[in-house]
N, C-alpha and C positions, 0 to 999 in steps of 0.2 A: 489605217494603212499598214504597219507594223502591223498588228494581231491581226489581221488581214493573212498577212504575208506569212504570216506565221503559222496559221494555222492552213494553210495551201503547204506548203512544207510538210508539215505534221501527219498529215495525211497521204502525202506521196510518199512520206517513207516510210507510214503502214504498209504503204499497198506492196513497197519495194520488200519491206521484213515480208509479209505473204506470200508472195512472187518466191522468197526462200524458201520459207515454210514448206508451200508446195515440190519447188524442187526436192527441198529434202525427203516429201515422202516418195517422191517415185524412187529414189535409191533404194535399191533391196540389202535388206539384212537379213537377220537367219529366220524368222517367223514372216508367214503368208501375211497380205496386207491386199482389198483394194485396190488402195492407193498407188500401189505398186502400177498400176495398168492407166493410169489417169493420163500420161503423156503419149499413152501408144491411140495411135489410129489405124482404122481399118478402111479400106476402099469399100465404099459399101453406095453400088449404084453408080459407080463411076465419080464419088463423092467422097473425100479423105473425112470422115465420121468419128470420132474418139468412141471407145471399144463401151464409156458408161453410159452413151448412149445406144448399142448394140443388144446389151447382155445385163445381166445380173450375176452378181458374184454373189459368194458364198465361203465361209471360211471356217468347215468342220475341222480341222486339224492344223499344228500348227505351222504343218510347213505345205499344206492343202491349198488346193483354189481350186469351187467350181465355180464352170463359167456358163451360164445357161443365155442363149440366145433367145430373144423375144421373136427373133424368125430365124425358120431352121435355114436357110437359103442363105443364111449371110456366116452362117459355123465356118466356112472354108476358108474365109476372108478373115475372122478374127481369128482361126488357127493360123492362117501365114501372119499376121500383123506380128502375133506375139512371138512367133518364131524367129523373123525377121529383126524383132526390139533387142535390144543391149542385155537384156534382164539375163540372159543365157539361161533359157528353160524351156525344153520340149513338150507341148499339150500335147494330150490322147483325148484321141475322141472315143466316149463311152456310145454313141449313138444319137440321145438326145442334149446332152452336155460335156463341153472341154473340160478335162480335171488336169492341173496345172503341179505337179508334185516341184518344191522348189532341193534341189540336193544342197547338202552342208555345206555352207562357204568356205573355203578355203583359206589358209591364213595369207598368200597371194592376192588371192579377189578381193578380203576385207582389204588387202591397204591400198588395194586402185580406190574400191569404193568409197576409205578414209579421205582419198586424195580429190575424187569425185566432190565431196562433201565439202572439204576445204576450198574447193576452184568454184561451187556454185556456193558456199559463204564471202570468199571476197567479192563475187560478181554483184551479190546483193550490199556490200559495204561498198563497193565504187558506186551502185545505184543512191544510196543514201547518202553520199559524200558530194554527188552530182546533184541533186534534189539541195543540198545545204548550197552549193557555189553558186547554184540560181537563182536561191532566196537573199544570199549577199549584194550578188550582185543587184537584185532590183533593189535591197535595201542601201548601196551605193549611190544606185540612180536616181533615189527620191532625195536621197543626202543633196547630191548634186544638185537636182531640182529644186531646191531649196523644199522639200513638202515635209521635212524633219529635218533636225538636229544634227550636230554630230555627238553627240551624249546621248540624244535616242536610237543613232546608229547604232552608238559602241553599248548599249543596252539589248537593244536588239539582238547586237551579235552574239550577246553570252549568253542567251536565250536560247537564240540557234544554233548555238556549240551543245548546252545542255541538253537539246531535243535530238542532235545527231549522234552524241556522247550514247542517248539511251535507245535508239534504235540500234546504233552498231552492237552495242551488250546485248539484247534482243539477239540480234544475229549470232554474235560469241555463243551465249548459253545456248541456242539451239545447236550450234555445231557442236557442241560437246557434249549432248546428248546424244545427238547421232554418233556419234562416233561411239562412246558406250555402248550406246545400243550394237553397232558394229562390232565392237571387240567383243561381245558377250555371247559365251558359246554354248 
């Protein structure tokens, strides 16, 4: 029941550190990425479609993107999607592919995008903090239930301090990579 519970924990606050991970790559920093376009959608058929399933990137230079559509019919739609997105970056169309040039960040924009970073880091530490008060509490309700201990409770719980302890560092270090990466010009 406990390792049970423990390991349903464990696993949700992988997926919550992930759930980070990924926000943190859609943030642009100064080098082309991908990853960068992974949150944008494009209307493609009357259907909100994410742009990696539209196109193929490509990333000759480092502040480059080409974006080649697997159908030329839908270039119009991933040129407004990305126009329309937060990233603040105008595609040209070459004829059969969008090339994405991203301009120098500014020391302004870095500390929104610092601040961006930081707001989707605690968003994923209340994810993992919520994922811990869940596992408490069932680990309460079995207490209660008589199906454990109260020494297997309070074992329990240091368990599940110590798995939430190392998710939220997970979190920590990757924010202060990103950030790095952000200040780095």
């Amino acid at each position: 029941m406990i390792d049970q519970t423990l390991r349903e924990a464990d696993t949700k606050m992988g997926k919550a550190v992930e759930h980070t991970r990924e926000e943190f790559a859609a943030i642009r920093t100064g080098r082309a990425h991908p990853a960068m376009f992974a949150q944008i959608t494009a209307e493609y058929y009357g259907t909100p479609t994410p742009l990696q399933q539209l196109a193929g990137f490509q990333v000759p230079e480092p502040r480059t993107v080409i974006i080649s559509p697997y159908d030329a019919g839908a270039k119009p739609a991933i040129e407004r999607a990305i126009r329309d997105s937060d990233l603040g970056v105008n595609p040209t169309d070459d004829g059969k592919v969008l090339r994405v040039t991203l301009p120098e960040l500014t020391e302004d924009r870095r500390k929104e995008y610092i601040k961006l970073a930081k707001s989707k880091a605690e968003d994923g530490r209340v994810a993992v903090r919520g994922v811990r008060r869940n596992a408490k509490q069932s680990l309460d309700k079995a207490e209660k239930d008589s199906e454990i201990s109260q020494d297997e409770n309070v074992g329990a719980e240091k368990r599940l301090d110590a798995l939430t302890k190392k998710h939220v560092e997970l979190i920590d270090e990757m924010l202060k990579n990103k950030e790095a990466e952000l200040l780095e010009v």
